[in-house]
py3Dmol code that shows the C-alpha trace and the ligand (Angstrom):
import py3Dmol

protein = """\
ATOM      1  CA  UNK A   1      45.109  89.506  90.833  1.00  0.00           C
ATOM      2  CA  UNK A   2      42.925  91.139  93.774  1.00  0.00           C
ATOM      3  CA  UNK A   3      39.513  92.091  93.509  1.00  0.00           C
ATOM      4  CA  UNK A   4      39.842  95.529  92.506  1.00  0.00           C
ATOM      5  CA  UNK A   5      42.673  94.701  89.375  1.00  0.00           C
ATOM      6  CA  UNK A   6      39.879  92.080  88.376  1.00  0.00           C
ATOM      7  CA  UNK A   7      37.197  94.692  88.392  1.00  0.00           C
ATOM      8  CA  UNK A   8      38.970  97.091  86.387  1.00  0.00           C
ATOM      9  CA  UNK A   9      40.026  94.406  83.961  1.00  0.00           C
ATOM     10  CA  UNK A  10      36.236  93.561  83.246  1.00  0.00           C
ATOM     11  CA  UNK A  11      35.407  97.148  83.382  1.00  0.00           C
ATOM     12  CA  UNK A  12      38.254  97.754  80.271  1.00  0.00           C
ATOM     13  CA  UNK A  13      36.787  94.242  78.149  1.00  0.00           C
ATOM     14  CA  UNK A  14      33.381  95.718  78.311  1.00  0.00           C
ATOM     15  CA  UNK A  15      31.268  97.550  74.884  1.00  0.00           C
ATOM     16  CA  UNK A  16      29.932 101.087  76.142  1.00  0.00           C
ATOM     17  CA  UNK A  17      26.185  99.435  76.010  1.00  0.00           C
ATOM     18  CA  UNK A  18      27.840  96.542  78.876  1.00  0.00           C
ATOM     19  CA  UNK A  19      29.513  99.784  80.892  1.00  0.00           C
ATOM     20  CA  UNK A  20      25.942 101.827  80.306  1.00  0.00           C
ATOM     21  CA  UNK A  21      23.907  98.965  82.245  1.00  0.00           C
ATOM     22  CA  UNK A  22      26.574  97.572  84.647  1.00  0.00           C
ATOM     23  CA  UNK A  23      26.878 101.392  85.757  1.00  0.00           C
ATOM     24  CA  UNK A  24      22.911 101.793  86.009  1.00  0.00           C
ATOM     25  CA  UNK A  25      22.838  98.303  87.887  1.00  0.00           C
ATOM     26  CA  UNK A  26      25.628  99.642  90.242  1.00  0.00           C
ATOM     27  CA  UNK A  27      23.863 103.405  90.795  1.00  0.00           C
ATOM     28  CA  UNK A  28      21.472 104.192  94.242  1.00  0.00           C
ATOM     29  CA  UNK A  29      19.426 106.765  91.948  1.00  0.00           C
ATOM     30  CA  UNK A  30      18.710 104.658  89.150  1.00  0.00           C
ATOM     31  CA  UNK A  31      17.194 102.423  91.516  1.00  0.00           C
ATOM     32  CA  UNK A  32      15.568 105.100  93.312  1.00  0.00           C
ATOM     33  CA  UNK A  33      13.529 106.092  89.573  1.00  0.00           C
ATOM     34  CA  UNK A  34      13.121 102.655  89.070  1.00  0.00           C
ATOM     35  CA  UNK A  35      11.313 102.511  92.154  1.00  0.00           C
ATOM     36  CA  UNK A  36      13.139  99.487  93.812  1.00  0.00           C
ATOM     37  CA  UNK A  37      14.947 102.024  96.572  1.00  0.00           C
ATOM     38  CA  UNK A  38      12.149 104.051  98.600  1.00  0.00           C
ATOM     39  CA  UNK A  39      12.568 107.945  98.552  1.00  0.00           C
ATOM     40  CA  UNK A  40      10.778 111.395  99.127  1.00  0.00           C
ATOM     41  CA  UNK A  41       9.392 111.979  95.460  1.00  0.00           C
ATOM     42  CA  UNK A  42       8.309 115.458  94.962  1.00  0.00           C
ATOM     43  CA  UNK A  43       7.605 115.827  91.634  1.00  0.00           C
ATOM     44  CA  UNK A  44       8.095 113.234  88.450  1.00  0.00           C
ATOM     45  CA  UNK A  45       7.117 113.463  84.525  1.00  0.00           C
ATOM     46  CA  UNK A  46       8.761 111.526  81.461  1.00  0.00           C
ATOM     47  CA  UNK A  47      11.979 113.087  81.889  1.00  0.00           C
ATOM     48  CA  UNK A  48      13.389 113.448  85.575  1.00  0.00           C
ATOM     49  CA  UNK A  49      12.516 112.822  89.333  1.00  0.00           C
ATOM     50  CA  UNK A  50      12.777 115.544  91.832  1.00  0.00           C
ATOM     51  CA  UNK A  51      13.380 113.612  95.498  1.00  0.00           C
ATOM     52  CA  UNK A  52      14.060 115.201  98.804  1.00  0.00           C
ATOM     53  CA  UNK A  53      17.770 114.729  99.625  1.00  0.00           C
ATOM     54  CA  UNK A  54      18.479 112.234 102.577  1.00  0.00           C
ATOM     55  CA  UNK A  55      21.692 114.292 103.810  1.00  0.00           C
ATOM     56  CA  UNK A  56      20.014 117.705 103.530  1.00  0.00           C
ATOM     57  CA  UNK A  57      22.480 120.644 103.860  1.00  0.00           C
ATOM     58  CA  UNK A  58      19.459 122.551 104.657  1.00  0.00           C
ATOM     59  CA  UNK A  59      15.889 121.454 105.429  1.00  0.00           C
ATOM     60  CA  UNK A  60      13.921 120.608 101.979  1.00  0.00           C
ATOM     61  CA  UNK A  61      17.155 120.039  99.959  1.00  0.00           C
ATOM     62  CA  UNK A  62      15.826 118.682  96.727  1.00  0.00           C
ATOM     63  CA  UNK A  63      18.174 116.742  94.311  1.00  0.00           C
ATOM     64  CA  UNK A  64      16.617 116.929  90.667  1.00  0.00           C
ATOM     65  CA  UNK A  65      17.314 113.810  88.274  1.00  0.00           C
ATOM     66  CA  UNK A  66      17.275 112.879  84.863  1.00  0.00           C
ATOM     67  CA  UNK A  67      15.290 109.247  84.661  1.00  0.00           C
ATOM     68  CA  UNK A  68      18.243 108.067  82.403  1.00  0.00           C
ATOM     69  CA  UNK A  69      21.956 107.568  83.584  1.00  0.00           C
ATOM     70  CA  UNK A  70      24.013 110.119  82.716  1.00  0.00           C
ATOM     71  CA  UNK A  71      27.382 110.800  84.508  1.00  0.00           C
ATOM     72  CA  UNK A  72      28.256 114.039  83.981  1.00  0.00           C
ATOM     73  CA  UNK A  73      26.667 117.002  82.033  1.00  0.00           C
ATOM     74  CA  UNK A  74      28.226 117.388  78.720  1.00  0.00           C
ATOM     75  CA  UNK A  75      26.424 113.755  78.406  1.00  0.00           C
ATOM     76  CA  UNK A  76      23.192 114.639  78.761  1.00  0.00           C
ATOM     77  CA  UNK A  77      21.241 115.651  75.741  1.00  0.00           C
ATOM     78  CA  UNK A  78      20.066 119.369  75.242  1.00  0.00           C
ATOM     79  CA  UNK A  79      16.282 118.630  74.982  1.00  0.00           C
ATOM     80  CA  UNK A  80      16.276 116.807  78.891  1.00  0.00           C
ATOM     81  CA  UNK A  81      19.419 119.236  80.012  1.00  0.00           C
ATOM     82  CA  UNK A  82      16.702 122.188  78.531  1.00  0.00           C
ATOM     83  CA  UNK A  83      13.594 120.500  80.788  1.00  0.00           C
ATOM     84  CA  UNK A  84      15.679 119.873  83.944  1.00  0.00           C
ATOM     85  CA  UNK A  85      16.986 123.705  83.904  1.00  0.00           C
ATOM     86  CA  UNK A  86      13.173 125.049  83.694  1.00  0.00           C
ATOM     87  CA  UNK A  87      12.108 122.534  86.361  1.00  0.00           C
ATOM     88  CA  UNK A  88      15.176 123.686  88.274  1.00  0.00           C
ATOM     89  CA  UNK A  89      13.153 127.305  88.031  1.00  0.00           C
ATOM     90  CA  UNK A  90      10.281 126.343  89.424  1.00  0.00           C
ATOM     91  CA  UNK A  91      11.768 123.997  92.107  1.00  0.00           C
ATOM     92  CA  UNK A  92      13.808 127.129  92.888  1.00  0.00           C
ATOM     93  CA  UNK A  93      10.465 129.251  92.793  1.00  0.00           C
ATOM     94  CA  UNK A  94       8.540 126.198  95.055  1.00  0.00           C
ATOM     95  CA  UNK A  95      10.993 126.714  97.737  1.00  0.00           C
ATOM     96  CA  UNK A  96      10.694 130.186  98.116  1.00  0.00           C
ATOM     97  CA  UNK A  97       7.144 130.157  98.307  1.00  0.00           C
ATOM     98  CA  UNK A  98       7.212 126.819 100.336  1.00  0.00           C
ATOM     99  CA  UNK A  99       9.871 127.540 102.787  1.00  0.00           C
ATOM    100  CA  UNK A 100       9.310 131.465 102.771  1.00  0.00           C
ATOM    101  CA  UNK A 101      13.184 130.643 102.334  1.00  0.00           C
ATOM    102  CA  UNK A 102      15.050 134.299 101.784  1.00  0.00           C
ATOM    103  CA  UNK A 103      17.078 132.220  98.569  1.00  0.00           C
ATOM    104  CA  UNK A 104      18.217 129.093  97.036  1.00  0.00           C
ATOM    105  CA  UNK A 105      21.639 127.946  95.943  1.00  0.00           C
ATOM    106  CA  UNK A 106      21.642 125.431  92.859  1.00  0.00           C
ATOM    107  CA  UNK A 107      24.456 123.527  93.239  1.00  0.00           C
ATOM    108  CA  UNK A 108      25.832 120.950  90.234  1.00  0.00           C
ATOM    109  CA  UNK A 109      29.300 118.746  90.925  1.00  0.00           C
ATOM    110  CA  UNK A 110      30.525 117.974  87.541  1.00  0.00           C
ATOM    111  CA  UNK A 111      33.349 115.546  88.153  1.00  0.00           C
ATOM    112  CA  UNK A 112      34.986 113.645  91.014  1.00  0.00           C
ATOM    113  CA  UNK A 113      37.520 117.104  91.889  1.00  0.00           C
ATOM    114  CA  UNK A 114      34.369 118.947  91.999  1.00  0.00           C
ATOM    115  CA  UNK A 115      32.583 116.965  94.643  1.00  0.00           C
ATOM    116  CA  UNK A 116      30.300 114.371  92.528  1.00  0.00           C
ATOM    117  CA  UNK A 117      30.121 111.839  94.749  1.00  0.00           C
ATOM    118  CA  UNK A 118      27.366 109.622  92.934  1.00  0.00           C
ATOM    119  CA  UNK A 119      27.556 108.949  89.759  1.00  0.00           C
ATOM    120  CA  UNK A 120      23.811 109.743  88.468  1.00  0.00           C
ATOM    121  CA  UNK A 121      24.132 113.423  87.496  1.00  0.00           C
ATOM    122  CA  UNK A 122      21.633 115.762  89.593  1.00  0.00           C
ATOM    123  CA  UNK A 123      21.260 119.356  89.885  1.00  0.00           C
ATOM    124  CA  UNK A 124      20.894 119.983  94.235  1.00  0.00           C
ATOM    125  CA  UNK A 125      18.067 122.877  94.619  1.00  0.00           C
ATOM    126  CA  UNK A 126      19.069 124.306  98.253  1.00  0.00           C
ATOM    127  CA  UNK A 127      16.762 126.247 100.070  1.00  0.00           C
ATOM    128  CA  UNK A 128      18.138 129.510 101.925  1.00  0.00           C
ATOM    129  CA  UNK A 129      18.068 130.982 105.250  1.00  0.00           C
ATOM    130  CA  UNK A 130      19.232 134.353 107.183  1.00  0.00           C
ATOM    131  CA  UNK A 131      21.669 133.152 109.010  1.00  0.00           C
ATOM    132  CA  UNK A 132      22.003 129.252 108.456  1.00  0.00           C
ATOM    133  CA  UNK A 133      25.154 128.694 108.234  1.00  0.00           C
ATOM    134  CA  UNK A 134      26.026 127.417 105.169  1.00  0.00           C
ATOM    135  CA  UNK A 135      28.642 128.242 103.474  1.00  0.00           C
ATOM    136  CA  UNK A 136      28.676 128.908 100.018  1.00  0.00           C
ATOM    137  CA  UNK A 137      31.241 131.409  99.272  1.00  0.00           C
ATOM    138  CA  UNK A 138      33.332 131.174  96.766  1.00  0.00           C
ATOM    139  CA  UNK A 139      36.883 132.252  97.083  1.00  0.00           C
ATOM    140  CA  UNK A 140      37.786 135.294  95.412  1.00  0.00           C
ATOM    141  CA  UNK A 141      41.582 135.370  94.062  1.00  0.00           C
ATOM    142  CA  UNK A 142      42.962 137.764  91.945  1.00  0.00           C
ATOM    143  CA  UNK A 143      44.634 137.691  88.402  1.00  0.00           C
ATOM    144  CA  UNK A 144      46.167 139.694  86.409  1.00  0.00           C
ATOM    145  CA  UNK A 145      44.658 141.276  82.582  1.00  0.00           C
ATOM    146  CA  UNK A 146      47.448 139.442  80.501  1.00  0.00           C
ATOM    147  CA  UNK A 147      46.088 135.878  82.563  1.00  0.00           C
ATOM    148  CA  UNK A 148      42.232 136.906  82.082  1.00  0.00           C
ATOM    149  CA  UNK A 149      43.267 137.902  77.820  1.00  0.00           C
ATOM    150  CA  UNK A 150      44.545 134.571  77.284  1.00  0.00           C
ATOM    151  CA  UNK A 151      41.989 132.672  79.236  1.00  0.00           C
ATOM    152  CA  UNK A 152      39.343 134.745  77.472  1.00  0.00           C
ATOM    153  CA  UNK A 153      41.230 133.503  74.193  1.00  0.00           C
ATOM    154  CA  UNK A 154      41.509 129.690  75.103  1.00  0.00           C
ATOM    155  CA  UNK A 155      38.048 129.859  76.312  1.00  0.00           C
ATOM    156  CA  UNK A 156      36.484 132.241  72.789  1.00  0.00           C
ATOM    157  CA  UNK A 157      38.405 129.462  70.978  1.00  0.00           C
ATOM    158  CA  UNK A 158      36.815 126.606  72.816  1.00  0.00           C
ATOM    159  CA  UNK A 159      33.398 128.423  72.392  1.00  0.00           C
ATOM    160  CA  UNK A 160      33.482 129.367  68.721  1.00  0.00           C
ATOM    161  CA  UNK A 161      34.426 125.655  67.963  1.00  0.00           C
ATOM    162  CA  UNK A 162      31.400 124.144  69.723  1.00  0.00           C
ATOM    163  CA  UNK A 163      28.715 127.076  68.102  1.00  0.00           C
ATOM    164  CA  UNK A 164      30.214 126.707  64.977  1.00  0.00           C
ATOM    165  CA  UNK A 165      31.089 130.399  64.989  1.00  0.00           C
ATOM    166  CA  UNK A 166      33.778 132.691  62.948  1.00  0.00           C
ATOM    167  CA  UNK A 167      37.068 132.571  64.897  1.00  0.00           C
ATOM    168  CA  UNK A 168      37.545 136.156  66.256  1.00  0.00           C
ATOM    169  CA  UNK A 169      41.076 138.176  66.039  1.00  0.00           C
ATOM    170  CA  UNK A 170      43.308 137.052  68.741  1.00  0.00           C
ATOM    171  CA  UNK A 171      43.397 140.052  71.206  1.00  0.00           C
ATOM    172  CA  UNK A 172      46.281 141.455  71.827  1.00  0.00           C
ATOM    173  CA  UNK A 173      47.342 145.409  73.097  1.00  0.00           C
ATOM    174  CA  UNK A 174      46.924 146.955  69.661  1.00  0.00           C
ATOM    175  CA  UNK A 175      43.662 144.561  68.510  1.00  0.00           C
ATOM    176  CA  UNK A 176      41.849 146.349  71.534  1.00  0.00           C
ATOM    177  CA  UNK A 177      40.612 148.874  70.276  1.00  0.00           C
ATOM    178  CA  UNK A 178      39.084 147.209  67.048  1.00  0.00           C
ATOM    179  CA  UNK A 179      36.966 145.007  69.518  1.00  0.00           C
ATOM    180  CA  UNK A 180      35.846 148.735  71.418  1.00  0.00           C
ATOM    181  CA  UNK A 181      34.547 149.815  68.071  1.00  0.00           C
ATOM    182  CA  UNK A 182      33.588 146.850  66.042  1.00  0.00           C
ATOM    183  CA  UNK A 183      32.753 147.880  61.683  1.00  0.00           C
ATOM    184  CA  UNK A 184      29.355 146.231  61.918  1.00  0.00           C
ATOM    185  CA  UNK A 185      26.313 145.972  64.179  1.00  0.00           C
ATOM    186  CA  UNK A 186      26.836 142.611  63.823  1.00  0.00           C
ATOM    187  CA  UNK A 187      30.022 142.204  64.704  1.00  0.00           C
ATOM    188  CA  UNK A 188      29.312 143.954  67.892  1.00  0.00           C
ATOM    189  CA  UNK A 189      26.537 142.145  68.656  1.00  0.00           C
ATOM    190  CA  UNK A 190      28.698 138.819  68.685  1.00  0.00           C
ATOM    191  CA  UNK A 191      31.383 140.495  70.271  1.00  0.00           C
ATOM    192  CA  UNK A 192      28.785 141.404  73.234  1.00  0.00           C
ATOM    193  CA  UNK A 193      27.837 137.466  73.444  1.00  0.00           C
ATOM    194  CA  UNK A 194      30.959 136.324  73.438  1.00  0.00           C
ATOM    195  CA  UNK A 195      32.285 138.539  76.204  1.00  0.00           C
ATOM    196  CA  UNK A 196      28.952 137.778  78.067  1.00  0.00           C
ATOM    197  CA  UNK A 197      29.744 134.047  77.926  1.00  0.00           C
ATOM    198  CA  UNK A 198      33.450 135.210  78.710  1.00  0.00           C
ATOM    199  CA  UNK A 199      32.724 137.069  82.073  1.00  0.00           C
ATOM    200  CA  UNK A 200      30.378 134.715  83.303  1.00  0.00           C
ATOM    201  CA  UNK A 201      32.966 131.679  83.518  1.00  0.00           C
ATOM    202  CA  UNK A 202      35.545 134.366  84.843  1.00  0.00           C
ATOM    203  CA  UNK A 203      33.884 136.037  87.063  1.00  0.00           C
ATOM    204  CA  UNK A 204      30.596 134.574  88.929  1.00  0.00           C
ATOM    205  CA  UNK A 205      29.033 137.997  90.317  1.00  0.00           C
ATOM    206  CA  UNK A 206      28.957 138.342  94.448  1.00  0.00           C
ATOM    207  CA  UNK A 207      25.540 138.319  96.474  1.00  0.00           C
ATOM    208  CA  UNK A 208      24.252 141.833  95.372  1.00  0.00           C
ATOM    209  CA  UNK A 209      24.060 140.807  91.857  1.00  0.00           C
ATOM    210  CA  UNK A 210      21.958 137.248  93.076  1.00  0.00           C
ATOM    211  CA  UNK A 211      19.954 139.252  95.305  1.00  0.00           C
ATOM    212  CA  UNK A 212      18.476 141.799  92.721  1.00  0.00           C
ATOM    213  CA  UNK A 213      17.721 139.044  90.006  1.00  0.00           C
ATOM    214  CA  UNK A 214      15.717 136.984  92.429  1.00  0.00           C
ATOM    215  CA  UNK A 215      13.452 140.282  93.447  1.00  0.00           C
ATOM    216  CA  UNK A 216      13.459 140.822  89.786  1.00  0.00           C
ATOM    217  CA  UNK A 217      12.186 137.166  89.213  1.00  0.00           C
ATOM    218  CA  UNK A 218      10.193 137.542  92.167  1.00  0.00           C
ATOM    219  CA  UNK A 219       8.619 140.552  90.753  1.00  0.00           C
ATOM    220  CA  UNK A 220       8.061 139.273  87.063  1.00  0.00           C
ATOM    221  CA  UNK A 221       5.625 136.364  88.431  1.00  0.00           C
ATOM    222  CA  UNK A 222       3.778 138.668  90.129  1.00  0.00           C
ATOM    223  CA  UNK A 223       3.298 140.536  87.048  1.00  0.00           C
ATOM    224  CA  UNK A 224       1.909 137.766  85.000  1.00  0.00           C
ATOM    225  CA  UNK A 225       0.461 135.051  87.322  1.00  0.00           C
ATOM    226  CA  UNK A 226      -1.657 133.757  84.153  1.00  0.00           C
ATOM    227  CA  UNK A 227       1.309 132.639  82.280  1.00  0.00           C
ATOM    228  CA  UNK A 228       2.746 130.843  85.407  1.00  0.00           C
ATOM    229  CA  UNK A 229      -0.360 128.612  86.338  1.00  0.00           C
ATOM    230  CA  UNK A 230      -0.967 127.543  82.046  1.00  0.00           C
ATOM    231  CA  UNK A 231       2.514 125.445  81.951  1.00  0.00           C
ATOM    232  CA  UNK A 232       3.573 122.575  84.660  1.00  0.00           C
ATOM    233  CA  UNK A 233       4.160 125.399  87.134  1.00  0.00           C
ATOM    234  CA  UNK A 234       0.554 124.360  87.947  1.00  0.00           C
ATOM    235  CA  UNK A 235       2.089 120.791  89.203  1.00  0.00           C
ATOM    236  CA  UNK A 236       4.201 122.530  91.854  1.00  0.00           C
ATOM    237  CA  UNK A 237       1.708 124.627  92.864  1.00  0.00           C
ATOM    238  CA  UNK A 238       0.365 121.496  94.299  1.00  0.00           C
ATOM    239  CA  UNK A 239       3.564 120.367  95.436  1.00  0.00           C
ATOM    240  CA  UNK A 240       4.511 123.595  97.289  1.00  0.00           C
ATOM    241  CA  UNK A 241       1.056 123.449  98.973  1.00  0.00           C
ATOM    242  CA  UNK A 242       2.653 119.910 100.500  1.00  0.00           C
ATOM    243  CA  UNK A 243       4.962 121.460 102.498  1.00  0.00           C
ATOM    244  CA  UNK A 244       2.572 123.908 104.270  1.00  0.00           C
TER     245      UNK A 244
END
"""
ligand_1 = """\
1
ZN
Zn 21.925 106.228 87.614
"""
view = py3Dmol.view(width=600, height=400)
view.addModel(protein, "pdb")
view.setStyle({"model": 0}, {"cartoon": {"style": "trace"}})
view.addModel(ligand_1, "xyz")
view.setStyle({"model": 1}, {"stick": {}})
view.zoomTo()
view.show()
């Protein structure tokens, strides 16, 4: 038996509570929280660590943590997954103001095939330039309207289960037109969320879309600076004015 075959055998004999603390003992960003590995802190409360990534793909790359272990996201529970997406905002909002940065890509790799390469789950906040030559495109294939009705339906399934909602009528050619006029406002209004949810796993929207909902962001804080200075938003203030 080599190394590796023993590994995996004491990786298989272990209780999830063993797996939970030999992973955190084997992870680079636990360490980093715990403060035994040295790193570029930028901002820290209760519930996650915001550090400056060491392999930047841009200049001021941050990589956003939860303090405890979690893999992947589905693991991670709503409450901290809630607080990392409005720190994620305001991270997002830091650069810009920071950087003068034109945009910011947030970036998550959930899973091996989708390019996690460490194990700590992180959301990557990546600061944008004219011209920098990243690449974030995504491709852009096509499909056809019988593929995107049954995806819809495996998806709607999927959803309904984990919301706990009313199973809709499968869609098919005929059951169209009962989803274009629905009997109730309610009905509709469900119907709406659901094909929201729908579209947005289908179909992420190209640049002009991105463009218009930062100026519109950009454009609501400018409107009510009170609001933005009463919650933590005050913290970053400080830590934008460290990058200037
Ligand atoms: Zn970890």
């Amino acid at each position: 038996m080599d190394e590796q075959e023993e590994m995996q055998e004491k990786l298989k004999n272990m209780s999830p509570e063993e797996l939970r603390k030999f992973q955190k003992e084997q992870c680079i960003f636990c360490h980093i929280i715990s403060g035994k590995v040295q790193s570029k802190k930028i901002y820290e409360d209760e519930k996650c660590l915001a550090i400056l990534d060491i392999n930047p793909a841009n200049p001021g790359h941050i990589l956003l943590l939860p303090k405890e272990h979690y893999a992947i996201m589905p693991q991670i529970p709503d409450d901290i997954l809630g607080h990392m997406s409005m720190l994620t905002k305001a991270l997002s909002s830091a650069c810009l103001k920071a950087f003068k940065a034109s945009g910011t890509n947030i970036f998550i790799a959930n899973g091996i095939v989708a390019g996690q390469k460490a194990q700590h789950f992180m959301i990557h906040i990546i600061p944008r330039m004219e011209k920098d030559n990243l690449n974030f495109t995504l491709s852009e294939n096509s499909t056809n309207e019988t593929d995107r009705i049954q995806l819809k339906q495996i998806l709607t399934k999927k959803i309904n289960e984990i919301f706990g909602l009313k199973p809709e009528k499968e869609e098919e050619p005929q059951a169209k037109q009962e989803t274009i006029q629905p009997s109730t406002k309610e009905e509709q209004k469900k119907e709406t969320n659901l094909d929201k949810i729908s579209e947005k796993i289908q179909s992420p929207k190209p640049k002009k879309k991105s463009k218009k909902s930062l100026e519109k962001k950009k454009e609501i804080k400018k409107k009510s600076p009170k609001k933005t200075k009463k919650t933590k938003r005050a913290n970053l203030d400080d830590i934008a004015k460290l990058f200037t």
